[in-house]
C-alpha positions in Angstrom: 0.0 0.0 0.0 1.3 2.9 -0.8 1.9 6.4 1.9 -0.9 8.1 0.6 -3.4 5.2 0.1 -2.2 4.5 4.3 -2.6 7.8 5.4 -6.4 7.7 3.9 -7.5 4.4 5.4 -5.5 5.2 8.4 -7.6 8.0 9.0 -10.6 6.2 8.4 -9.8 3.5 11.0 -9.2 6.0 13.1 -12.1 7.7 12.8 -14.2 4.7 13.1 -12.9 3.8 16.5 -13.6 7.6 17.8 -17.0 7.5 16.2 -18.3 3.4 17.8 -15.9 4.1 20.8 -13.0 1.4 19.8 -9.7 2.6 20.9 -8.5 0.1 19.8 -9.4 0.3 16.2 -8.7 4.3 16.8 -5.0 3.7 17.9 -4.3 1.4 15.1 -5.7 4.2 12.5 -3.0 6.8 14.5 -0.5 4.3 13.7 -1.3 3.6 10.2 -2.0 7.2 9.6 1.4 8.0 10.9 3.1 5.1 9.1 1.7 6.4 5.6 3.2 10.0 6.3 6.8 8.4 7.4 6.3 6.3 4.1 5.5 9.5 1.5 8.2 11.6 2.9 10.7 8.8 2.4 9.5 8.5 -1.2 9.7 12.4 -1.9 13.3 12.2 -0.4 14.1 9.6 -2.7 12.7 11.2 -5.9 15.0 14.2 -4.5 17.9 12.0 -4.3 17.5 10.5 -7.3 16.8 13.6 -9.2 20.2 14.8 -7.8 22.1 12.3 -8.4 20.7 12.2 -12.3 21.8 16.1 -12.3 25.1 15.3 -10.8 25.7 12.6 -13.2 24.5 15.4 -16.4 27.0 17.8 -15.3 29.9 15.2 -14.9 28.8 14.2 -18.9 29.4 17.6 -19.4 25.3 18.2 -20.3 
């Protein structure tokens, strides 16, 4: 799944548990929710990284 598609059902989860009272269920949305932010940031560091490393490897081609 990706960081995005987490962060959505996370926050569903989560607010399923506060709405029927499940803390449970609302804890493991936090978590998920939390997980899928951690996971998209990772990706757009990265693309960053990789995009970098592309530019580096232009200029050393002398493009």
């Amino acid at each position: 799944m990706s960081g995005e598609a987490d962060q959505v059902t996370g926050k569903a989860k989560e607010l399923q548990g506060k709405v029927t009272g499940d803390k449970e269920r609302e804890s493991e949305g936090k978590t998920q929710h939390a997980a899928g932010k951690v996971e998209h940031a990772v990706g757009d560091a990265a693309d960053k990284l990789k995009g970098a490393g592309e530019a580096l490897k232009d200029k050393a081609d002398g493009r």
